[in-house]
N, C-alpha and C positions, 0 to 999 in steps of 0.2 A: 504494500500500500504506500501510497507519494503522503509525503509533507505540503502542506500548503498551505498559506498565509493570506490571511485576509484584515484588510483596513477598515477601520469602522468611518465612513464616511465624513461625519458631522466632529471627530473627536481626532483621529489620526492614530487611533490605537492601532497596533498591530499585534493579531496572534497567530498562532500557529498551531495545526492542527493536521494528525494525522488519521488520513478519511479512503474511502475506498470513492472510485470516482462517482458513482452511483449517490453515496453519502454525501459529499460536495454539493452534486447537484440538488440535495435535498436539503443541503445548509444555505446556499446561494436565496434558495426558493423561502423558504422558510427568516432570513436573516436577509431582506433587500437592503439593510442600515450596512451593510459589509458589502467591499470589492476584493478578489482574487486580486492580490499581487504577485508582482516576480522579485526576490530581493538577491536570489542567486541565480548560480547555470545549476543545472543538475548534474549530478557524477555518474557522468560516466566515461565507464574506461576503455577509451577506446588506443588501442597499441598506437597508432602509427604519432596521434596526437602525443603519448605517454612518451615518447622517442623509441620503443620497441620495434627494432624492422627485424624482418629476416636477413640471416645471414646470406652473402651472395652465394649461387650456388656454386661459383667456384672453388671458395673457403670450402662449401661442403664437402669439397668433392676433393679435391687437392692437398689441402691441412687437418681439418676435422676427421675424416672418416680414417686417412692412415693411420691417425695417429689411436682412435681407438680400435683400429683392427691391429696396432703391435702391442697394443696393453690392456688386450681383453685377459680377462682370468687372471690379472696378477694383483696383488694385494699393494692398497696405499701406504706409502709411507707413514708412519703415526710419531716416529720420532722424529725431533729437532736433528739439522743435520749438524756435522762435527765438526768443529773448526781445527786448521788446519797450523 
C-alpha cells in the first residue's frame, strides 16, 4: 500500500496516510477540506538510475569467466597474508 499526503485546504496542514488506492479515493470523497499532495519522488529502484549497469560482455567473456573457470572448487583464502 502507497503513502500519501494530503493538505487541508483552509489550514495548510499536512498529513500523511497510509491507504490502499480504493481507501484514498474514499478519503478524497468523504474529506473535500483535503488535496492529495506530492512532497517526494517515490522509491524506486531502478538499476541503471542507481549506477548499476551490466558488465560488458567482453569483461564477461575475456576476464570474469576465466578466471572463475581456474578457481572453481578451490577454497578462499581466510588468512591475513604474510609479510615478507
Amino acid at each position: 500500500m502507497p503513502t500519501y499526503n494530503f493538505r487541508h485546504k483552509d489550514t495548510g496542514d499536512i498529513i500523511e496516510s497510509f491507504l490502499t488506492i480504493s481507501a484514498r479515493e474514499a478519503f478524497l470523497a468523504e474529506h473535500p477540506e483535503y488535496e492529495q499532495v506530492i512532497l517526494d519522488a517515490p522509491a524506486v529502484g531502478d538499476p541503471a538510475a542507481l549506477g548499476y549497469q551490466k558488465p560488458p560482455t567482453d569483461f564477461m567473456k575475456y576476464v570474469r569467466d576465466p578466471i572463475i573457470a581456474r578457481n572453481r572448487g578451490r577454497k578462499a583464502r581466510t588468512e591475513a597474508p604474510r609479510e615478507i
